[in-house]
mmCIF file of the N, C-alpha and C atoms, coordinates in Angstrom:
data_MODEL
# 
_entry.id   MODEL 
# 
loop_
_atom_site.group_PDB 
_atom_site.id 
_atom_site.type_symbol 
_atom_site.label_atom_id 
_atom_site.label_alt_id 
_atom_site.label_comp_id 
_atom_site.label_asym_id 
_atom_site.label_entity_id 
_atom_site.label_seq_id 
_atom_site.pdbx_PDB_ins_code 
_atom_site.Cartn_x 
_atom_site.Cartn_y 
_atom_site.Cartn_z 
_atom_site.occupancy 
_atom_site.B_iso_or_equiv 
_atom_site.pdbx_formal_charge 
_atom_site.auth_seq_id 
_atom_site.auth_comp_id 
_atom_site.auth_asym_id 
_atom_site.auth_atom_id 
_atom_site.pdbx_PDB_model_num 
ATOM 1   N N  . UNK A 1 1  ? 104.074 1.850  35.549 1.00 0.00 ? 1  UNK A N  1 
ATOM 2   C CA . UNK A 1 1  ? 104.368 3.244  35.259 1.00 0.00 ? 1  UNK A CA 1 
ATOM 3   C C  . UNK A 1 1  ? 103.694 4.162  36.278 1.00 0.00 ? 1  UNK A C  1 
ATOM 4   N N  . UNK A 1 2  ? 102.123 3.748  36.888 1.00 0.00 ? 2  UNK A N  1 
ATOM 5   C CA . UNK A 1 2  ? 101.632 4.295  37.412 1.00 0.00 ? 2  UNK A CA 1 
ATOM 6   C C  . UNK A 1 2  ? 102.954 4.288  38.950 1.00 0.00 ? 2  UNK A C  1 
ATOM 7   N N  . UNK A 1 3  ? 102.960 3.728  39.157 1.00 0.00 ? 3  UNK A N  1 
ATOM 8   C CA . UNK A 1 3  ? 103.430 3.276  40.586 1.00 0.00 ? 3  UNK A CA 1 
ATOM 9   C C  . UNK A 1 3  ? 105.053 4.217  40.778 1.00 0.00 ? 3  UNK A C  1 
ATOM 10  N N  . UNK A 1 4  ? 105.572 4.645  39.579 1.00 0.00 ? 4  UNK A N  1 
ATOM 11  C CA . UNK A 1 4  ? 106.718 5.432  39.579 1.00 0.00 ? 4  UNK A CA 1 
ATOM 12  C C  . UNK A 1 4  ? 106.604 6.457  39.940 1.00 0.00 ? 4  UNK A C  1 
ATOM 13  N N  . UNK A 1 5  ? 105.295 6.942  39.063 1.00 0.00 ? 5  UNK A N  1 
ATOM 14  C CA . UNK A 1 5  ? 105.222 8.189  39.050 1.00 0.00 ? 5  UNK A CA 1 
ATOM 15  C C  . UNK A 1 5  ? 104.414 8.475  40.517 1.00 0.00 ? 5  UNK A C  1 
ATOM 16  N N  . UNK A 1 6  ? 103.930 7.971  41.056 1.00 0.00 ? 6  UNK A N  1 
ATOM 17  C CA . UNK A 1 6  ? 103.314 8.333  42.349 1.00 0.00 ? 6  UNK A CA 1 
ATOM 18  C C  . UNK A 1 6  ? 104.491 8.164  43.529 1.00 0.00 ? 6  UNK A C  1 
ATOM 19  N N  . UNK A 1 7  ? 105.429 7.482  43.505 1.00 0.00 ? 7  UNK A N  1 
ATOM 20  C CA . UNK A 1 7  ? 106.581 7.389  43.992 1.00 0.00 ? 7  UNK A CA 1 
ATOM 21  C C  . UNK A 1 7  ? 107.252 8.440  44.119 1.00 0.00 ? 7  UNK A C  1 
ATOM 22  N N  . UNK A 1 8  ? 107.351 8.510  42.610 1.00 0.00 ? 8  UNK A N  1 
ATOM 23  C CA . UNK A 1 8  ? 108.280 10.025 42.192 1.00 0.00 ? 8  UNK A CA 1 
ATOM 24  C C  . UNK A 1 8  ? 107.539 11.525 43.065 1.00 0.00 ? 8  UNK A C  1 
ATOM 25  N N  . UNK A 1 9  ? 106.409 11.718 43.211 1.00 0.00 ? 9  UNK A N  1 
ATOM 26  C CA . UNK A 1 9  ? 105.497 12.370 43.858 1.00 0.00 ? 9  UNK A CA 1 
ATOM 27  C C  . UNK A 1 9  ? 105.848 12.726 45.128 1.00 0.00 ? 9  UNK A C  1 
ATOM 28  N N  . UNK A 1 10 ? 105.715 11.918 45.394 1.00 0.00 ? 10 UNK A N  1 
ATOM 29  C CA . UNK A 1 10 ? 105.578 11.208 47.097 1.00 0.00 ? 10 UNK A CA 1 
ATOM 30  C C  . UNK A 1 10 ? 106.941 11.144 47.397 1.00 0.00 ? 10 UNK A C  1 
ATOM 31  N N  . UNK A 1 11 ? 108.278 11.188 46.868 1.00 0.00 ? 11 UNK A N  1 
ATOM 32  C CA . UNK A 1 11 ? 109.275 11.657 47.740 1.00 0.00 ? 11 UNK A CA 1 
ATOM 33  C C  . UNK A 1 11 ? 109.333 13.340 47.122 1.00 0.00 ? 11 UNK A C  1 
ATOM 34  N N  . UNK A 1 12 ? 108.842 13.737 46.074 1.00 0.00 ? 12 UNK A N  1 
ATOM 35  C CA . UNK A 1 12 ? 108.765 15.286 45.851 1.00 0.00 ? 12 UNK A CA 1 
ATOM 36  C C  . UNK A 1 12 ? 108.032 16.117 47.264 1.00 0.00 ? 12 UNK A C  1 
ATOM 37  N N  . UNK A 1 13 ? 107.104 15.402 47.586 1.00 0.00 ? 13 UNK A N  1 
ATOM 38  C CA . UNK A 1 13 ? 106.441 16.055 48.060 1.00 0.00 ? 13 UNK A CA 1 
ATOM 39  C C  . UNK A 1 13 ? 106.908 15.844 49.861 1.00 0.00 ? 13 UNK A C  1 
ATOM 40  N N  . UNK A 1 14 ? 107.733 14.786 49.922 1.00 0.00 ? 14 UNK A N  1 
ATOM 41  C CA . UNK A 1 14 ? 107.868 14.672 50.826 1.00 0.00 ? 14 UNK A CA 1 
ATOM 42  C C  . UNK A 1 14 ? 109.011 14.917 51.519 1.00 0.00 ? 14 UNK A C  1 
ATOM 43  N N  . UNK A 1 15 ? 110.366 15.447 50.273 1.00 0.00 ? 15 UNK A N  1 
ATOM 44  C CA . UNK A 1 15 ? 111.740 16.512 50.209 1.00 0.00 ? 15 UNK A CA 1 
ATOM 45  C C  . UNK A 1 15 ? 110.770 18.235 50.946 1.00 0.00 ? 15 UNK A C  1 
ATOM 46  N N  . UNK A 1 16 ? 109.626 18.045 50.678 1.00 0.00 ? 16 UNK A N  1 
ATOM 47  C CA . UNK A 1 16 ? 109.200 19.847 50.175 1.00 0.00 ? 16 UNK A CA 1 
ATOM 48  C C  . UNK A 1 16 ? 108.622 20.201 51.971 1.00 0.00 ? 16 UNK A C  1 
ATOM 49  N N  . UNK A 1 17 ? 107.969 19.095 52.306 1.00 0.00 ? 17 UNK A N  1 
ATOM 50  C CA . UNK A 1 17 ? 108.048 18.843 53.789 1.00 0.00 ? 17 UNK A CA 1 
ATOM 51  C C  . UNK A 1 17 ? 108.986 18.978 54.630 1.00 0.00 ? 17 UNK A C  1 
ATOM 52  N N  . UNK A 1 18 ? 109.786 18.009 54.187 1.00 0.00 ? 18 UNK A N  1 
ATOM 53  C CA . UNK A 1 18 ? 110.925 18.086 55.350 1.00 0.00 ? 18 UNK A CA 1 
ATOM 54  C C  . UNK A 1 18 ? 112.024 19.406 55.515 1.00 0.00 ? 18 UNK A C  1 
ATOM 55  N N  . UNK A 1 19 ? 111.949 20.116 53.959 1.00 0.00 ? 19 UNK A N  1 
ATOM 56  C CA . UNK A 1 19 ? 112.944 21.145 54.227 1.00 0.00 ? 19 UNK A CA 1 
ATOM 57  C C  . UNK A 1 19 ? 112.531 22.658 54.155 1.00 0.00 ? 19 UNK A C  1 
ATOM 58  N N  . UNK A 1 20 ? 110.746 22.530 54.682 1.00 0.00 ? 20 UNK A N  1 
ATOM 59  C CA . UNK A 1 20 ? 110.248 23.821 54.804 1.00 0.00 ? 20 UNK A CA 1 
ATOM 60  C C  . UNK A 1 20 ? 110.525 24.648 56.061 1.00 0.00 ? 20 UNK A C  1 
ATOM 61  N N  . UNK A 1 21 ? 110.541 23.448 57.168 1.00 0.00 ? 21 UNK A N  1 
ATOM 62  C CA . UNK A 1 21 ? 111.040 24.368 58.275 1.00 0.00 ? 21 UNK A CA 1 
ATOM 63  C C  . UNK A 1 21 ? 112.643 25.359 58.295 1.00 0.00 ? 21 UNK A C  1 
ATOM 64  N N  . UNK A 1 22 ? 113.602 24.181 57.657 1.00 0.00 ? 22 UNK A N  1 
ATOM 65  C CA . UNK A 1 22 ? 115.014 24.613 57.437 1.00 0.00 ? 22 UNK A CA 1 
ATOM 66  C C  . UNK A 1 22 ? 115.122 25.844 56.840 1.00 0.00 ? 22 UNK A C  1 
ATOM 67  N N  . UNK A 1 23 ? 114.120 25.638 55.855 1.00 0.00 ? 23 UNK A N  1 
ATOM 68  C CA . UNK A 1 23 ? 114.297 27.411 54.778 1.00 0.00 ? 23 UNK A CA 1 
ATOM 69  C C  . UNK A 1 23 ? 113.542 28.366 55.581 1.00 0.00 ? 23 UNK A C  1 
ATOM 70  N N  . UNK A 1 24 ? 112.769 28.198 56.459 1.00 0.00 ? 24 UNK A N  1 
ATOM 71  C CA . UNK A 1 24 ? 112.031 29.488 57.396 1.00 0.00 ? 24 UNK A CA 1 
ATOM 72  C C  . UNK A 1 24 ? 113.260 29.630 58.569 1.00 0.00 ? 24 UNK A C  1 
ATOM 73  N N  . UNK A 1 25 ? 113.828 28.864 58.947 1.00 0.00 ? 25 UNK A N  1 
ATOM 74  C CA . UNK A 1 25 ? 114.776 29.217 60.438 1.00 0.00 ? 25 UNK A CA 1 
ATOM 75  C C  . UNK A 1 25 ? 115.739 29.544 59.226 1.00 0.00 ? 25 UNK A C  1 
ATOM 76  N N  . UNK A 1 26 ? 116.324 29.356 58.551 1.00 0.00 ? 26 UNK A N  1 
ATOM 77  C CA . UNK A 1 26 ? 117.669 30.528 57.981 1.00 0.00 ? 26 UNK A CA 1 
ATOM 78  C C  . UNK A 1 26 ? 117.263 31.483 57.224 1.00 0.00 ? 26 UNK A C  1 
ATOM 79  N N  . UNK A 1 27 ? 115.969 31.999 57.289 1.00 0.00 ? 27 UNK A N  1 
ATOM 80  C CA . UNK A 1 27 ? 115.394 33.206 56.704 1.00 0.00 ? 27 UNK A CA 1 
ATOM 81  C C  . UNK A 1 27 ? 115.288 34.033 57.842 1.00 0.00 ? 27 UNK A C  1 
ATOM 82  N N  . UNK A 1 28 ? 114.534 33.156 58.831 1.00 0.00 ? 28 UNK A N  1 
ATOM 83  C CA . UNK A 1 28 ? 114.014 34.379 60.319 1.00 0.00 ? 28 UNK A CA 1 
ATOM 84  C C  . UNK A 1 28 ? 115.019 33.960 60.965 1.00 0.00 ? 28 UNK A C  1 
ATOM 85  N N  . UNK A 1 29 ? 115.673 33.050 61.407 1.00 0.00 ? 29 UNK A N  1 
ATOM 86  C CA . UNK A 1 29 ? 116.607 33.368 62.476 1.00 0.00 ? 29 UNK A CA 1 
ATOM 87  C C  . UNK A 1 29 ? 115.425 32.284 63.447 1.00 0.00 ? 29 UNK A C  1 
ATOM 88  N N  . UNK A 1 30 ? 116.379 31.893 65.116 1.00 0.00 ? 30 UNK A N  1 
ATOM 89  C CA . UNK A 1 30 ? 115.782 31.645 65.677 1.00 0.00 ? 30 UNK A CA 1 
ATOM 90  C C  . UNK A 1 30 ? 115.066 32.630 66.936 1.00 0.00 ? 30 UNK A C  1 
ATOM 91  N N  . UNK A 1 31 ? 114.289 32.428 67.417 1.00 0.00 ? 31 UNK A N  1 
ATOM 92  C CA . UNK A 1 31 ? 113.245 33.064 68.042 1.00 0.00 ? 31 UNK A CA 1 
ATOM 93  C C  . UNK A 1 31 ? 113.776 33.171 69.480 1.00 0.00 ? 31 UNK A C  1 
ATOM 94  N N  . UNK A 1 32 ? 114.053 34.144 70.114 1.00 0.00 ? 32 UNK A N  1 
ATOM 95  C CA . UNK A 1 32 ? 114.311 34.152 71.367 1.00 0.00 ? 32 UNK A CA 1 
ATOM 96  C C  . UNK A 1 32 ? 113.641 35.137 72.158 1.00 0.00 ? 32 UNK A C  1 
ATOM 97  N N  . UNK A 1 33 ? 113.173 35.120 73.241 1.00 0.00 ? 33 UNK A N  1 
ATOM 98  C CA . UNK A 1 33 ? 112.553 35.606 74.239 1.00 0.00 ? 33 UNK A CA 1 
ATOM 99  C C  . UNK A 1 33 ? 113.015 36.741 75.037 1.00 0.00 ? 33 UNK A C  1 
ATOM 100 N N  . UNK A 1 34 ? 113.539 37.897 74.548 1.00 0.00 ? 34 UNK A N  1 
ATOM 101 C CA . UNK A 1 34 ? 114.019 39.185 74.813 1.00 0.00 ? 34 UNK A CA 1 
ATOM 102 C C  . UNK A 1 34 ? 113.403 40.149 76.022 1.00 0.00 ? 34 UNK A C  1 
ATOM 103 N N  . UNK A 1 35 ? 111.608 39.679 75.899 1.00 0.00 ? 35 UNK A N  1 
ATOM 104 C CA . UNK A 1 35 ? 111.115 40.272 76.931 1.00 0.00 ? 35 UNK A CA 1 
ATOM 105 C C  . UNK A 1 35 ? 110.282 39.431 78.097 1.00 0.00 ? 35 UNK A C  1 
ATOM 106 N N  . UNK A 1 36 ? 110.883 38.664 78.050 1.00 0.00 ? 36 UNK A N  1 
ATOM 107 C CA . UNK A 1 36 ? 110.336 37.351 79.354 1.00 0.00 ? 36 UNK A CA 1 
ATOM 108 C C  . UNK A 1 36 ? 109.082 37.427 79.305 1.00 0.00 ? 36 UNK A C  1 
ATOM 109 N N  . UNK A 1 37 ? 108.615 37.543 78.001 1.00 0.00 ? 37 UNK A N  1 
ATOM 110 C CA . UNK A 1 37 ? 106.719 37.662 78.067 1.00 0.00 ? 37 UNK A CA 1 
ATOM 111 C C  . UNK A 1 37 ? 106.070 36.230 77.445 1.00 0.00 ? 37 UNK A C  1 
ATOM 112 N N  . UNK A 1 38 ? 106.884 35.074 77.285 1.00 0.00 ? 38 UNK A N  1 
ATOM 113 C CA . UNK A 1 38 ? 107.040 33.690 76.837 1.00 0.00 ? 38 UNK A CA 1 
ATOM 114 C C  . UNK A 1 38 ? 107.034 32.834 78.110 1.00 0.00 ? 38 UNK A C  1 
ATOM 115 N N  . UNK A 1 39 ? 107.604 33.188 79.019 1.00 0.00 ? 39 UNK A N  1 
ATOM 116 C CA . UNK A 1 39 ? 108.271 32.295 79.766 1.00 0.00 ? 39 UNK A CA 1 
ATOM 117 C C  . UNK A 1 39 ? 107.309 32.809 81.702 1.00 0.00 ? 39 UNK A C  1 
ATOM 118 N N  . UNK A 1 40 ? 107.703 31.959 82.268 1.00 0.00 ? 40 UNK A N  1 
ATOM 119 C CA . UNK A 1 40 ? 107.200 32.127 83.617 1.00 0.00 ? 40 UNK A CA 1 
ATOM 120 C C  . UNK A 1 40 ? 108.680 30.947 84.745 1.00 0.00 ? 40 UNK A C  1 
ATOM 121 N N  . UNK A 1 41 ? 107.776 31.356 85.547 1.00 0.00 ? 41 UNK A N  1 
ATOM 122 C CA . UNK A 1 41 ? 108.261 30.974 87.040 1.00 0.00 ? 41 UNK A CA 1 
ATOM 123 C C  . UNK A 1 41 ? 108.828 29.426 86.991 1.00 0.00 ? 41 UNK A C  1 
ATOM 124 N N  . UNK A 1 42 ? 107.252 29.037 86.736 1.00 0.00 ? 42 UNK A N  1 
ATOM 125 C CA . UNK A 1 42 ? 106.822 27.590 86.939 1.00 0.00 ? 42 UNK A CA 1 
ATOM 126 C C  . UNK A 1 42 ? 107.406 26.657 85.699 1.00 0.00 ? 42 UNK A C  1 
ATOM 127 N N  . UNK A 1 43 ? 106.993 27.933 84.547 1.00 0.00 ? 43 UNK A N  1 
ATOM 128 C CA . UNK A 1 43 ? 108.026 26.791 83.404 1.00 0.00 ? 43 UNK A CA 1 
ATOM 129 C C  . UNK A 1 43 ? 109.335 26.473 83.684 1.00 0.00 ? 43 UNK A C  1 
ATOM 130 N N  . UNK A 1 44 ? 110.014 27.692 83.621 1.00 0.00 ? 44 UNK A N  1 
ATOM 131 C CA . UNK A 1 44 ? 111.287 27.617 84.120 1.00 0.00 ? 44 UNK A CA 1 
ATOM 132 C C  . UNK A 1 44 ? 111.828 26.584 84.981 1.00 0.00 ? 44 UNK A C  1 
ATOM 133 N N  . UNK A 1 45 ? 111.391 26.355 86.349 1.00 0.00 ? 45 UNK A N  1 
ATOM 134 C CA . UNK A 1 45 ? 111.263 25.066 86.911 1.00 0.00 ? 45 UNK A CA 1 
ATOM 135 C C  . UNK A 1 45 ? 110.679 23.762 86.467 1.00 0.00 ? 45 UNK A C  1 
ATOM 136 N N  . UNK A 1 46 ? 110.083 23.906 85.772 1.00 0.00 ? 46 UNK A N  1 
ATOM 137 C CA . UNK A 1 46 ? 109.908 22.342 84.940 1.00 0.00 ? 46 UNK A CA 1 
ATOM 138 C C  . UNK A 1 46 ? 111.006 22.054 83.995 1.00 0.00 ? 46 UNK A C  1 
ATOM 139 N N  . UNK A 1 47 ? 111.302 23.135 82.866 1.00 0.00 ? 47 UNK A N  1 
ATOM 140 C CA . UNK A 1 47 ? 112.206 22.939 82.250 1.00 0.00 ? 47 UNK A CA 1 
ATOM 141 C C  . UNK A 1 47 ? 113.578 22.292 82.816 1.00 0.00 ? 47 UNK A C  1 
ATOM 142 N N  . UNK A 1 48 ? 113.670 23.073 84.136 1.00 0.00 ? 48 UNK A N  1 
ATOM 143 C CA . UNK A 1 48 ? 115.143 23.011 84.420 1.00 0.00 ? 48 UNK A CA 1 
ATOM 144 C C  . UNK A 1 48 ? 115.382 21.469 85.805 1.00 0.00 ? 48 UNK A C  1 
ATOM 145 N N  . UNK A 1 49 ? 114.161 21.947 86.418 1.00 0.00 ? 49 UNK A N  1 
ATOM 146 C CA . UNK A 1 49 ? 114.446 20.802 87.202 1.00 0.00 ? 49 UNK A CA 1 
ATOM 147 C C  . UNK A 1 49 ? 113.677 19.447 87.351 1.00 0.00 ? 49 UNK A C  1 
ATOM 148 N N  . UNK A 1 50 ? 111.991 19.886 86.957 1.00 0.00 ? 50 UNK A N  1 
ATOM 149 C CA . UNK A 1 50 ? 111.795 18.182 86.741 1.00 0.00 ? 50 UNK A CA 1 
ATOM 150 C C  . UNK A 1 50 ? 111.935 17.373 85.652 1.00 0.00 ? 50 UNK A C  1 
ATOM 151 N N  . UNK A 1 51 ? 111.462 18.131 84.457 1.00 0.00 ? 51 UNK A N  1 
ATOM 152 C CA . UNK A 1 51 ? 111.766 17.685 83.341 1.00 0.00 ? 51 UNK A CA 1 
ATOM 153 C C  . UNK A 1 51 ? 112.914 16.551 83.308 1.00 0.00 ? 51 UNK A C  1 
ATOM 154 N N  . UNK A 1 52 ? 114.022 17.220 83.455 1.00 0.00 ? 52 UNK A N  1 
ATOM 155 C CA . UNK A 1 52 ? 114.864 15.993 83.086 1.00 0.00 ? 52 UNK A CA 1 
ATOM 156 C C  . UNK A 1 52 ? 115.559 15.325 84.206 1.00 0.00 ? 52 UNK A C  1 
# 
């Protein structure tokens, strides 16, 4: 009995995890960088050309 109920727990708790980010991005929206005050030169070039 013990072993159910800690089961039962443990995917509760672990539904409440996985779909906290989902309920914050369709509340806020995603985040975008409007005033290039995120971003630089050098990232930009990693991102785009060594990275991948």
């Amino acid at each position: 009995m013990k072993r159910k109920v800690t089961a039962l727990l443990t995917a509760l708790l672990l539904t409440l995890t996985l779909c906290a980010p989902t309920l914050a991005w369709t509340e806020y929206g995603a985040i975008y960088d409007e005033t290039d005050a995120l971003g630089s030169d050098e990232l930009s070039d990693l991102g785009q050309y060594t990275l991948p």
